[in-house]
Structures are given as C-alpha cells and as structure tokens.
N, C-alpha and C positions, 0 to 999 in steps of 0.2 A: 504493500500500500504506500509506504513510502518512498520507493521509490519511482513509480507512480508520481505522487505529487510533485517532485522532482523534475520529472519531464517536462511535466505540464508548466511547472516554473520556468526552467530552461527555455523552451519554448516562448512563453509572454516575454520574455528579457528584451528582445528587437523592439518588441512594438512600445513600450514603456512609453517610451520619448513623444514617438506619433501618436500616443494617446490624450497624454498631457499636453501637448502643443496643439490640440486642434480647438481654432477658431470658433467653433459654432457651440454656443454655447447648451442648448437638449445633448449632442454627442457629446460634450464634453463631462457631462453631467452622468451618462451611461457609460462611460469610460470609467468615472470613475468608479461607481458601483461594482465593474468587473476590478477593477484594481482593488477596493474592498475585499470582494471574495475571494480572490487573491493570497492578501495580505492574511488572511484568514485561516487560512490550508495553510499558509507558510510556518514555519517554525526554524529555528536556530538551526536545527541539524541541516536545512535545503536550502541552505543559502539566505538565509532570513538577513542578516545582517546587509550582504551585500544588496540584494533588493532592497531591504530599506534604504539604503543609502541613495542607489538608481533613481529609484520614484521622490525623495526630498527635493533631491539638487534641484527638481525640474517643478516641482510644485509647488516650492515655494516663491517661481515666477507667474504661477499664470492662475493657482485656482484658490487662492486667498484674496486675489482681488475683484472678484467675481459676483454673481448673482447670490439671493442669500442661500439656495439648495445646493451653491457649487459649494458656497463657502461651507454649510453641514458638512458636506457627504466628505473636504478634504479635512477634517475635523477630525471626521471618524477615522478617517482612512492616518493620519498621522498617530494617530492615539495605537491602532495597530499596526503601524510601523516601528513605535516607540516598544511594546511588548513584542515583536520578534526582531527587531535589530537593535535595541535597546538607544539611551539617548544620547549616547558617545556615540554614535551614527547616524541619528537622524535628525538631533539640533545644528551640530555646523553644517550640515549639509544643507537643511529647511535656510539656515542664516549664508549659505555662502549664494545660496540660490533667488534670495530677495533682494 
C-alpha cells in the first residue's frame, strides 16, 4: 500500500508547479483540493518533507492572495504540509516564496 502511495506521489511531483501557477481562479481552487488529498496520503516515509517543501515555494506566491475559498483551501493544505514535512520545510519555503 505504500508503496503505492508512493507512485502516485512521484507521479503528481511535475505537475505541482502547473497547478499552482494556473491563472483561472475555479481551476485553481480544484487544484488545490487535489493537492489537499494529496498532502493527505502523504507521510514522512514518501517523500513528505520534500513535497512539502515543492508545493510552499510556489504557494506562497499565488494562493494566499486570492479569493477567500483559494485563501481556505491553501490554509488547509499548508496546515498538512506542516504535519508531513514539518515546519523547518515548509515556513522558509511559504516565506522565501512570498
């Protein structure tokens, strides 16, 4: 099963970027939802840290300054990036990305 999970993390790793960089704000909002469940499945032993780190850099430009369902959903999604990458990975990162 887990590695499994695994795959499927390996796999979302490319598209991370082009999820968080897209313009339109509904897509960007079901981006992030999958990014949520995601972050979800993930844990420390599949790469948690390093995912978290990926998805900060990049969200701390685009979905904090947003609509207020963008600004929930990256809320959530930081809060579970802090419990599987912990916050020495995904404070400077959130901060080098703003």
């Amino acid at each position: 099963d887990s590695s499994q999970r695994g795959e499927v993390i390996s796999k979302w790793k490319p598209f991370i970027k082009k999820i968080l960089n897209d313009t339109n704000g509904p897509a960007l909002d079901r981006g992030l939802e999958s990014l949520v469940v995601l972050a979800d499945k993930a844990s420390l032993d599949l790469g948690g840290p390093s995912l978290a780190e990926e998805i900060s850099s990049t969200l701390g430009k685009k979905a904090f300054g947003g609509r207020p369902v963008t600004k929930s959903l990256s809320d959530d999604l930081t809060m579970l990036l802090i419990e599987i990458g912990g916050v020495e990975h995904v404070v400077p990162a959130l901060v080098e990305g703003c």
